[in-house]
C-alpha angles and dihedrals in degrees: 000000000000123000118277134254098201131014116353084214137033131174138164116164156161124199110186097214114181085242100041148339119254121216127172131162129194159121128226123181123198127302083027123135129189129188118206111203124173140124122288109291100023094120110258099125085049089061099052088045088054090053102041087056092246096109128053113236123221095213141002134015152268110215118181118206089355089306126123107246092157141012115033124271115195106290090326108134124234115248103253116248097259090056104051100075095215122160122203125181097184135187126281089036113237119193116174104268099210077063132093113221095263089046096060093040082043084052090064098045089061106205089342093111097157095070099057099073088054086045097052086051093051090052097052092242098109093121091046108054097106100048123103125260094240094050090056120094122231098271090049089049095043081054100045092052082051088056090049100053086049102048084054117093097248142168102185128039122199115181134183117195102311107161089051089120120033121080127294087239103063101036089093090062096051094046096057092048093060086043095055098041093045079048093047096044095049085241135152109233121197123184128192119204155128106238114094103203088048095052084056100043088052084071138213122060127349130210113202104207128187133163086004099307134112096224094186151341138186133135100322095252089048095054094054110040088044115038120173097209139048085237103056090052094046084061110036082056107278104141099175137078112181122171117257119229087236096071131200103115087305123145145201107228106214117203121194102232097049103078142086140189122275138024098302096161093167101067106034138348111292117220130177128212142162112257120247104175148004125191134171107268103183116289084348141047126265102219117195111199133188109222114215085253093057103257116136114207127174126215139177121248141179094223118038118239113230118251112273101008121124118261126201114191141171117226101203106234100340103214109235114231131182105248 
């Protein structure tokens, strides 16, 4: 497939579900990456299938370095599956069983053998090469079918999921291993998943999805620290809605982990509570307070306020939401 003009990646589609229809629009050029993050059932899986040419769209296309490889277009033909250098790495992993590790990593790489010894090492599965699919535990599979899909002369990388069970630990590494091939490969990488933080980490832009539709996307920390919806905050972590002085149905989205102790009016809005509630959060407190005008809101902090004292705190630049 020769190299594109335009857009590496363009999709606009609709995918008609029993539940819910999925519809997503967008454009990714080469070296992009996109997260998709939403709850169960939003749709995200839908729009890699459709990518990836394993689902029938009820309307619209995906086209990869200008080619059809979904929807219909006129008479135009639909590049044919071998040609299309997509990579997916799906949920629930499957590996061919009759394979050792190395083998199935060895099956993507497709007469690159060379690769595949590099690749085992990067993934952490050296030692394992030999051993059998079956004998690997889900964090080694889930590994193994990463190694595949890189080793795999793509263009395009759709992944679900697909660090959901190995350790935490580890997860960085990998991660950097899929960012720097999609970068050396001139590629375009999209991840599904619903982990915020690794929906960020995987860089570049993030879509926040939900009953089907892409509410909204933008570069991932803008997303986050200014969503447009109540929705969208609700989702990306915000779990408080206090009125804004401004009215009309507007309202200050509190995230827990904005705020700081003390009036600190000149760098966010200062509100003052009695305190409900404080639990260990990790290494710090989640503190529920009650607002004078009835609101709770909840908010991380490093020292825990006592039960039924009054808190002042500071939440750095509330973004403001329409309620």
């Amino acid at each position: 497939m020769s190299a594109p003009v335009g857009p590496l990646l363009e999709v606009d589609i609709e995918v008609k579900r029993r539940a819910v229809t999925v519809q997503a629009r967008f454009e990714l050029a080469e070296g992009e990456r996109l997260a998709f993050f939403g709850p169960s059932g939003a749709g995200k899986t839908t729009i890699l299938e459709s990518i990836a040419g394993l689902t029938r769209l009820s309307r619209g296309t995906v086209r990869i370095c200008g080619a059809l490889v979904a929807g219909r277009a006129g008479r135009e033909a639909v590049l044919p599956p071998r040609r299309r250098q997509v990579a997916l790495v799906r949920q629930p992993t499957t590996l061919f069983p009759h394979l050792s590790a190395a083998q199935n990593v060895a099956y993507g790489a497709q007469g690159r053998p060379s690769s595949v010894a590099a690749l085992l090492d990067g993934l952490g599965l050296g030692p394992l090469g030999h051993a059998g699919a079956v004998a690997l535990s889900g964090g080694q599979r889930q590994r193994v079918a990463l190694g595949r899909a890189l080793a795999s002369p793509f263009r395009v990388l759709l992944l679900d999921e697909p660090l959901s069970a190995v350790d935490v630990a580890a997860r960085a590494g990998l991660r950097q291993l899929v960012l720097d091939t999609v970068q050396e490969r001139a590629a375009v990488g999209i991840l599904v998943t619903h982990d915020l933080s690794e929906a960020q980490s995987f860089g570049g832009r993030l879509g926040i999805i939900d009953g089907g539709q892409v509410l909204e996307m933008g570069q991932s920390h803008d997303v986050v620290l200014h969503p447009t919806c109540r929705r969208v905050a609700e989702l990306v972590g915000y779990g408080g809605f206090v009125p804004a002085p401004a009215g009309n149905g507007q309202l200050y989205a509190i995230h827990p982990d904005r705020a700081v102790p003390g009036a600190l009016a000149d760098r966010g809005v200062v509100f003052t509570g009695t305190v409900r509630s404080s639990v260990p959060y990790g290494p710090r407190y989640e503190s529920t307070l009650s607002l004078s005008t009835g609101e709770p809101i909840i908010v991380h902090l490093d020292e825990a306020p006592t039960a039924g004292t009054e808190c002042t705190l500071t939440v750095l630049d509330p973004p403001i939401v329409p309620s």
